[in-house]
N, C-alpha and C positions, 0 to 999 in steps of 0.2 A: 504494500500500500504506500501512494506517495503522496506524503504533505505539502498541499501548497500555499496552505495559511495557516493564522493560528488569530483569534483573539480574544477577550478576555470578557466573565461577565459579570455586568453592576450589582450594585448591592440589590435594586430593583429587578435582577435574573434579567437583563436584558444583553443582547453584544447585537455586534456589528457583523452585516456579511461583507467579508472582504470580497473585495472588487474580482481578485484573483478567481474565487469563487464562484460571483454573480456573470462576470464573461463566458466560464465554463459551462454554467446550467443555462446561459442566455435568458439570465430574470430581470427582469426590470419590475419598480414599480408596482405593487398593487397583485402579483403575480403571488403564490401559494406554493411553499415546499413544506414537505412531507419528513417526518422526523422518524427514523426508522431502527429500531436494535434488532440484532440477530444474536443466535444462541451466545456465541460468544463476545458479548455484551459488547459490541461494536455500535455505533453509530452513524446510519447513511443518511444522508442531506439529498434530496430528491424533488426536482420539481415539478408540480402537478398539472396533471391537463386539467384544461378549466373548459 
């Protein structure tokens, strides 16, 4: 697996999608990803057809 960001989150549980990121899934705006774990408590970032 390869990291191509990392960022950090507020006391209010919020962060930021790096940019790195939002070019890769093509998000912009107003658009909905999907927050996904698999068995081995991984985390995928996925974004949704609307």
């Amino acid at each position: 697996m390869k990291k191509i960001a990392e960022t950090r989150i507020t006391n209010s549980s919020l962060t930021t999608v790096p940019k790195a990121v939002k070019l890769f899934l093509n998000a912009e705006a107003g658009d909905v990803v999907g927050w996904y774990v698999d068995n081995d408590h991984r985390i995928t970032i996925k974004k949704e057809r609307q």
